[in-house]
C-alpha positions as CSV (number, residue, x, y, z in Angstrom):
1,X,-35.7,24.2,28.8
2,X,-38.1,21.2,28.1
3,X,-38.4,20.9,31.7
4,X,-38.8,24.5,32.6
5,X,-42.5,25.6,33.5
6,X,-41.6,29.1,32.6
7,X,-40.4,28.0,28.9
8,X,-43.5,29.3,26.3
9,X,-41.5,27.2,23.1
10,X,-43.1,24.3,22.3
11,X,-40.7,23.5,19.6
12,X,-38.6,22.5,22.6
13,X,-41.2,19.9,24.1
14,X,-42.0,18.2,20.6
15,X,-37.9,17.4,20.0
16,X,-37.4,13.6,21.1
17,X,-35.0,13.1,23.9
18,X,-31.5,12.5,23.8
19,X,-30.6,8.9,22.9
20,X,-28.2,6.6,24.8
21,X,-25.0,4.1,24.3
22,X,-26.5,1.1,22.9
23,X,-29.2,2.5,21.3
24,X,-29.1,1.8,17.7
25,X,-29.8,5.5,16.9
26,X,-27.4,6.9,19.4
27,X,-24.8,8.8,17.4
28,X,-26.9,9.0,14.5
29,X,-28.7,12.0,12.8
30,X,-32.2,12.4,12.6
31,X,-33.9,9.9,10.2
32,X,-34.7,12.0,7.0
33,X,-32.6,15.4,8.3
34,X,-30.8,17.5,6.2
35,X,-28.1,16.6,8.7
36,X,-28.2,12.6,7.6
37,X,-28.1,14.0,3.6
38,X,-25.3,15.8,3.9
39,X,-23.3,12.8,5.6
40,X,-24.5,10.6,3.0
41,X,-24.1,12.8,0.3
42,X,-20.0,12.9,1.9
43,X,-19.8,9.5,2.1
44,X,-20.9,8.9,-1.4
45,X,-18.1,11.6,-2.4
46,X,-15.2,10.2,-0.6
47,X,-16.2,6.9,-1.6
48,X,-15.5,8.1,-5.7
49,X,-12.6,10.0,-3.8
50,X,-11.5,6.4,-3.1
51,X,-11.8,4.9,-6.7
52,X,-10.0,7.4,-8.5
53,X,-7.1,6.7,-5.8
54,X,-7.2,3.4,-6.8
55,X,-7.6,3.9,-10.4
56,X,-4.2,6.3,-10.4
57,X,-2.5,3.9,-8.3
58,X,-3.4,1.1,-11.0
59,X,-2.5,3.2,-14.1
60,X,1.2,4.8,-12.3
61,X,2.5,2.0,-10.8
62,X,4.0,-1.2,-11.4
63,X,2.9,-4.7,-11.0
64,X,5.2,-6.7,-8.9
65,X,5.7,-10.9,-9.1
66,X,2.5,-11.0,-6.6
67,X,0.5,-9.4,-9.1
68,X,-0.1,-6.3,-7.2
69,X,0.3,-3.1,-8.4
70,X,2.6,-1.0,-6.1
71,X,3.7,2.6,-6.4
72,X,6.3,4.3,-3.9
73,X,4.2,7.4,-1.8
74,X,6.3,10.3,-3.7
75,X,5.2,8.9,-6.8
76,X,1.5,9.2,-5.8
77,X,1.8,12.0,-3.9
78,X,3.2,14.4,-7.0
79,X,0.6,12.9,-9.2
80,X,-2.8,13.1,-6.7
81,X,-1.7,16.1,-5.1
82,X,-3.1,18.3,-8.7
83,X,-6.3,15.9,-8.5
84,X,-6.7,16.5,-4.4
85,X,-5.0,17.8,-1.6
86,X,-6.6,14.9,0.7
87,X,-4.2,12.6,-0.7
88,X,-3.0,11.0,2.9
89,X,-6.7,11.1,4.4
90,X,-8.3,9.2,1.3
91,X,-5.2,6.5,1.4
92,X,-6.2,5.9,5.2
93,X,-9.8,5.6,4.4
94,X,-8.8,3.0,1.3
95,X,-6.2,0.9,4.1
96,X,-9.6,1.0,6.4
97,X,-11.6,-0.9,3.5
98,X,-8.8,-3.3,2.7
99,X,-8.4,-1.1,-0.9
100,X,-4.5,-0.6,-0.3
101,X,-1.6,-1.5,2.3
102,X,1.4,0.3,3.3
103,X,3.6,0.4,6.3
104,X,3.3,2.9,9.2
105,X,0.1,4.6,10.7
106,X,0.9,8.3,9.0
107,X,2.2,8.9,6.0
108,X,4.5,12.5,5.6
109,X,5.7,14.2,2.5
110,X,9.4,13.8,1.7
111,X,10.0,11.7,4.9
112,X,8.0,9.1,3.3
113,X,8.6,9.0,-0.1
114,X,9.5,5.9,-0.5
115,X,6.7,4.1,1.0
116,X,5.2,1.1,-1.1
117,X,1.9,1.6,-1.1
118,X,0.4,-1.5,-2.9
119,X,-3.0,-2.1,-4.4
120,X,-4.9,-5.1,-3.4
């Protein structure tokens, strides 16, 4: 439509064009959108999603001779799952920032119950 010389909106003709790979904007919301809130504001709230993880991983499991607290998946799966029902989602996001480690990519309920999952 921005190029169409029948088109009366002029909203369309003020919206910047589409960015492209290797711009540092491509990908990105608007600077100052609603849309760029939002997905700060969801960051911010699976970040504290995070921490508490962490915290009930520190206060229900067991330090081991490393040092590290560890707690087996079916143990922090029957105690998160009342806090959140994200429980495998935020324990990826917490491996991605070096918060945790476990073994395996996925982690499934009763097949993996006893998973260590250990806090660094």
């Amino acid at each position: 439509q921005r190029k169409n010389p029948f088109s009366n909106d002029n909203r369309l003709a003020s919206k910047p064009g589409h960015t492209q790979r290797g711009d540092p904007t491509y990908g990105r919301p608007t600077e100052g959108s609603q849309t760029e809130q939002r997905g700060k504001d969801a960051h911010s709230h699976v970040g504290k999603e995070v921490e508490e993880l962490c915290l009930i991983i520190r206060s229900t499991g067991e330090v081991g001779e490393d040092g590290h607290v560890s707690v087996t998946f079916g143990q922090l799966f029957e105690t998160y799952v009342t806090i959140s029902n994200k429980v495998v989602g935020i324990l990826l996001r917490a491996r991605k920032h070096g918060l945790v480690h476990f073994e395996g990519e996925m982690l499934w309920q009763g097949k993996d119950d006893d998973v260590i999952i250990t806090l660094l």
